[in-house]
N, C-alpha and C positions, 0 to 999 in steps of 0.2 A: 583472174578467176579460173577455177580448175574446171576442165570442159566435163560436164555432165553426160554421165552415164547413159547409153537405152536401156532399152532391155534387153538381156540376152548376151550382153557383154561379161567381160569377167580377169583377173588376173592374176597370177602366182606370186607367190614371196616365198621366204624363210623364215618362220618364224624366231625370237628369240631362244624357244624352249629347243630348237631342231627339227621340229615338225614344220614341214610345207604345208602353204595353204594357200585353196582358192578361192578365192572372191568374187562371185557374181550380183547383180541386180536381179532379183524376183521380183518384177513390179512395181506400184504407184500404191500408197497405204489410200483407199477407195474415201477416205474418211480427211486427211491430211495432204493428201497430195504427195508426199515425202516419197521418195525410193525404197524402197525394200531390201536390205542387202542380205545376202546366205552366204556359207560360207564350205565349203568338205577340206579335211583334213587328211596328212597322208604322211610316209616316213621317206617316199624320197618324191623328186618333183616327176617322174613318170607317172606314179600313181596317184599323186594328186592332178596329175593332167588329163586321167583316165575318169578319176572320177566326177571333176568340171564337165568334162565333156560331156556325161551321160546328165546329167545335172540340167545343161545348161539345154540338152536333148527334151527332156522332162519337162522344164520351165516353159518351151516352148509349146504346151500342150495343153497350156491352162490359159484361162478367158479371164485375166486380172482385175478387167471392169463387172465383174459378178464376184469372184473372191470376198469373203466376208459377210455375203449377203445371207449365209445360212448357220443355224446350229446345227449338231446332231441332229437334235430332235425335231427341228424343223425342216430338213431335209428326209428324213426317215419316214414325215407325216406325207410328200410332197411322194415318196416311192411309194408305199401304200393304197393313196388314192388313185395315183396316173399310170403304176404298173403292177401295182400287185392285186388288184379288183377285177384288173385284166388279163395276168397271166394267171392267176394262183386261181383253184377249184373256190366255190364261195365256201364251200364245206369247212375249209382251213380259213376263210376272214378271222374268225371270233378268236384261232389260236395264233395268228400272226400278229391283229390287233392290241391280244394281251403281252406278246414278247414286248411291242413295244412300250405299250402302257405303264408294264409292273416291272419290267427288266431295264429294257433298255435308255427308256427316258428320264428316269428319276435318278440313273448312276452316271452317265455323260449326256445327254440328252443336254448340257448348257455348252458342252466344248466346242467351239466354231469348227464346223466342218474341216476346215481343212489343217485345222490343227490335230485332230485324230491321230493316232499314234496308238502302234501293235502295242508297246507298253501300256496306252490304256485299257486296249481290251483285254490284255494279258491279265491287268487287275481285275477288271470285273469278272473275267470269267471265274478267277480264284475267290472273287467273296461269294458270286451263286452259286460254288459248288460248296460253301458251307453255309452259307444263310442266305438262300435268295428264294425261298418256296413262301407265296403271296401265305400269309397268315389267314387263313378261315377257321371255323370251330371245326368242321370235318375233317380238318388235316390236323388237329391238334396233338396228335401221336403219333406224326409221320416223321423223318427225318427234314431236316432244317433248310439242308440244300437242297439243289436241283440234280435233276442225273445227268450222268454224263452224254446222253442222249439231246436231254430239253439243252442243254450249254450250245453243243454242238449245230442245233436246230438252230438256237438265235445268231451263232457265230453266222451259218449260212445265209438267214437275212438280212445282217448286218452288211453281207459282202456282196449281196445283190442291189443292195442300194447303192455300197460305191462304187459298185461298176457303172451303177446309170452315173454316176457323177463325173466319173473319169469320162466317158461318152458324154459327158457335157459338159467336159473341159473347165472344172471344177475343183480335182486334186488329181495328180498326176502319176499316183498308185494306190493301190487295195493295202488300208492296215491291218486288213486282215491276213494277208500273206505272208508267211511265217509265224503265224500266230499257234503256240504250244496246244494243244486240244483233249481235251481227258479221254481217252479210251472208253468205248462202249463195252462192257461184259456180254459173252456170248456164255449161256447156260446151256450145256450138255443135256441133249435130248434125253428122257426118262421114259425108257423102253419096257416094258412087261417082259418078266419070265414065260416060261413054257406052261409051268403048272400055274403060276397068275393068269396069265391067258386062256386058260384050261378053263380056271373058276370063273372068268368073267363073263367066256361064253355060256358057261353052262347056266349062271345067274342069267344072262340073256335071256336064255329057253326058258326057263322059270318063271318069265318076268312078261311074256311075251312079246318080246319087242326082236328075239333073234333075228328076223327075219330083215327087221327095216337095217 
């Protein structure tokens, strides 16, 4: 019988194709019992020894008998209450409650926490920025998406929830890091001429309000 794995262990080979690869244990599936195996990949066995390493660094940073226990959304609801009621002005509740109400839950809000992945938020950021504006009749002749302002704003609460998660030994990095981000537009101050400024003072006087 082949001697079973811990956690934390791991080994190299060669693969058929030429590619190296290492092989670790991430775990006990919380549900099954079973081992968890990962795997990095690399083009010579140095660098896949480098990136086991950091790997097997990582692995060591996560609480396995909690893994699973969360989705996005149920994780996102758990930041919310226990640190965002407490850090955030109450002024911002109503607009961090809707990121994740109308944004964030309904587009991953099923994915298991720690399955998250920069690729997913990569996509959602790219469907709000052409159709993610909640549908009301008052917006019904606004543009579709969201600005690159409101994207950037949820990207930031998304990434302050996985920080509390990594600090609870949860997932073992931010996917939000390296995450592509739309560009906010900076509009060019609109300054008065000499003679505009002329007439608006003088409309002032006229108007009596120059003084205030």
């Amino acid at each position: 019988m082949a001697k079973r794995r811990s956690n934390g262990e791991g080994n190299i080979r060669k693969r058929k194709d030429g590619r190296w690869e290492g092989r670790y244990t991430a775990g006990h599936d919380p549900v099954t019992g079973k081992q968890v195996f990962k795997n990095v990949l690399g083009k010579s066995q140095a660098e896949v020894r480098e990136k086991l390493k950091k790997a097997l660094e990582q692995n060591q940073k996560i609480d396995f008998t909690r893994t699973g226990k969360y989705t996005v959304e149920q994780w996102m609801e758990e930041w919310f209450e226990n640190v965002c009621k407490i850090k955030v002005r109450p002024s911002s509740h109503q607009t961090y409650r809707g990121y994740i109400d109308h944004h964030i839950a309904p587009n991953i809000g099923k994915i298991p926490l720690e399955r998250l992945s920069t690729m997913d938020l990569q996509k959602l950021y790219r469907k709000l920025m052409s159709k993610g504006r909640v549908e009301r009749i008052e917006a019904e002749h606004q543009p579709k998406g969201l600005s690159a302002k409101t994207v950037r704003n949820i990207n930031q609460v998304i990434s302050s929830a996985m920080q509390l998660a990594i600090q609870q030994h949860l997932i073992s990095h931010d996917p939000t890091d390296g995450c592509a981000l739309p560009k906010t537009e900076h509009r060019e101050m609109q300054t008065l001429s000499a003679d505009q400024l002329a007439a608006f003072l003088l409309e002032a006087k006229h108007s009596g309000v120059f003084e205030m």
